[in-house]
C-alpha positions as CSV (number, residue, x, y, z in Angstrom):
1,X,173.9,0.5,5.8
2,X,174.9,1.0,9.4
3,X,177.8,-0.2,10.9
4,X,177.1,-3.3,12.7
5,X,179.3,-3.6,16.6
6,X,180.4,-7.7,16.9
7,X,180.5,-8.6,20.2
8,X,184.1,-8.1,20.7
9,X,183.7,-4.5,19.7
10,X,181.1,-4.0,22.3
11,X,183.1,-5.8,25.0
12,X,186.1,-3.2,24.5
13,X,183.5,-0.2,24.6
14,X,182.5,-1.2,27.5
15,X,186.0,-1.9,29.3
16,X,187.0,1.5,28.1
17,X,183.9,3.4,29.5
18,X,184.6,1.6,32.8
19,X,188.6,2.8,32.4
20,X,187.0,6.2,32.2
21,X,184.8,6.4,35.7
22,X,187.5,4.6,37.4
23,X,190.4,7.5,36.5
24,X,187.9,10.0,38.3
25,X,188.3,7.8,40.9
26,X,187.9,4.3,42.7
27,X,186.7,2.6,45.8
28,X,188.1,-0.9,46.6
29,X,185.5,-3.7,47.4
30,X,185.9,-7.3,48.4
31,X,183.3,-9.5,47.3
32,X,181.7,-12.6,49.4
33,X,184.5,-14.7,47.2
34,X,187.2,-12.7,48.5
35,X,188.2,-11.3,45.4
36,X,188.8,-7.4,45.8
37,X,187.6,-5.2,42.9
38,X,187.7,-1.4,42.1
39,X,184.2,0.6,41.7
40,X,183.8,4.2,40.7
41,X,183.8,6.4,43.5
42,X,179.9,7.8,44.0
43,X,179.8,11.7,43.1
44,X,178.8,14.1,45.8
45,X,178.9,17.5,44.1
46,X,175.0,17.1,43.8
47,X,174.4,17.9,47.6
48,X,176.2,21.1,47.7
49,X,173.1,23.0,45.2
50,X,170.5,21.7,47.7
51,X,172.6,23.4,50.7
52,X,173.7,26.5,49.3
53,X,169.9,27.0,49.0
54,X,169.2,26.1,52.6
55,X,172.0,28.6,53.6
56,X,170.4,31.5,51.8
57,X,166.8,30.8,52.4
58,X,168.3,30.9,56.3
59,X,169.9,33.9,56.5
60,X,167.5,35.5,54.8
61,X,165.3,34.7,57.2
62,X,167.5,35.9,60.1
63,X,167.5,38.9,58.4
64,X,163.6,39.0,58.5
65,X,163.0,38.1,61.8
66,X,165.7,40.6,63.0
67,X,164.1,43.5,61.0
68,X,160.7,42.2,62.8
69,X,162.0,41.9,66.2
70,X,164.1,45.6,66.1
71,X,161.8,47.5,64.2
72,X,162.5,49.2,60.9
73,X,164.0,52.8,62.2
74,X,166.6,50.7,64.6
75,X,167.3,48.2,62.0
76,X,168.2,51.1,59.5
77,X,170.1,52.7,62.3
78,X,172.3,50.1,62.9
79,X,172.9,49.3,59.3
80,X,174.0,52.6,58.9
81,X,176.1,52.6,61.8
82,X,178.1,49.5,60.3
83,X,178.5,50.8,57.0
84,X,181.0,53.5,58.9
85,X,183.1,50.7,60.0
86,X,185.9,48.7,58.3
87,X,186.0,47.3,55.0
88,X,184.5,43.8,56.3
89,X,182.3,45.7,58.4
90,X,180.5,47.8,56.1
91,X,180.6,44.7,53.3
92,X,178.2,42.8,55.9
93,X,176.2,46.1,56.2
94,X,175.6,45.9,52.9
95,X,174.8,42.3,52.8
96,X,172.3,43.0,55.2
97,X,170.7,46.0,53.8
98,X,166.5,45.3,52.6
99,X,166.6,43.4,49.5
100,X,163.6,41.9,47.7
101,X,163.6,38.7,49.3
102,X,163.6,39.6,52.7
103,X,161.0,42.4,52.3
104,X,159.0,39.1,51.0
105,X,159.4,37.3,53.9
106,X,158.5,40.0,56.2
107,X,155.3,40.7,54.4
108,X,154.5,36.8,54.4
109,X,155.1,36.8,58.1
110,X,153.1,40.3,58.8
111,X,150.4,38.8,56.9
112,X,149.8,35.3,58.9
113,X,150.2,37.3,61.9
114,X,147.3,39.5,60.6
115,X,145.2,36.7,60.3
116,X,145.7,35.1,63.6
117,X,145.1,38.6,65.4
């Protein structure tokens, strides 16, 4: 037989579940009566996913339309020029060395500018 929740039981649930979200943290409100009351504070983490993505899918296409606008033999030339640098230096080097992604984007963009030639 399950166990059955009286209304009591249910009422204390539920002030205990609110007890939770408001240690996480809490926003003061006054309603139209005057009467100030707490609310959980709205989560933001949820935004930060969506703009790490932005962030990459930029720089890697600065990276594309760099490589298209210097030309593969200068690109690599200056890449390998940086690597001989300082430890920061030669860490963005190899950040911008070819990688999969960016050799996508520069076939995508060699290939629309195929079709409009």
């Amino acid at each position: 037989m399950p166990l059955e929740t009286t209304p009591f039981e249910r009422r204390v649930r539920k002030i205990e579940q609110r007890h939770l979200e408001l240690r996480k943290g809490a926003v003061t409100v006054t309603r139209p009566d005057g009467l100030m009351v707490l609310r959980p504070r709205q989560r933001r983490g949820r935004r930060l996913v969506p703009a790490v993505i932005a962030v990459c899918a930029l720089f890697i296409g600065l990276k594309s339309f760099v490589y298209i606008t210097e030309g593969a033999i200068t690109y690599e030339a200056r890449i390998e020029r940086l690597t001989l640098g300082t430890v920061p230096v030669s860490y963005a080097a190899k950040v911008m060395q070819m990688d999969p992604a960016t050799r996508f984007m520069i076939d995508q963009f060699n290939a629309i500018m195929a079709q409009r030639l």
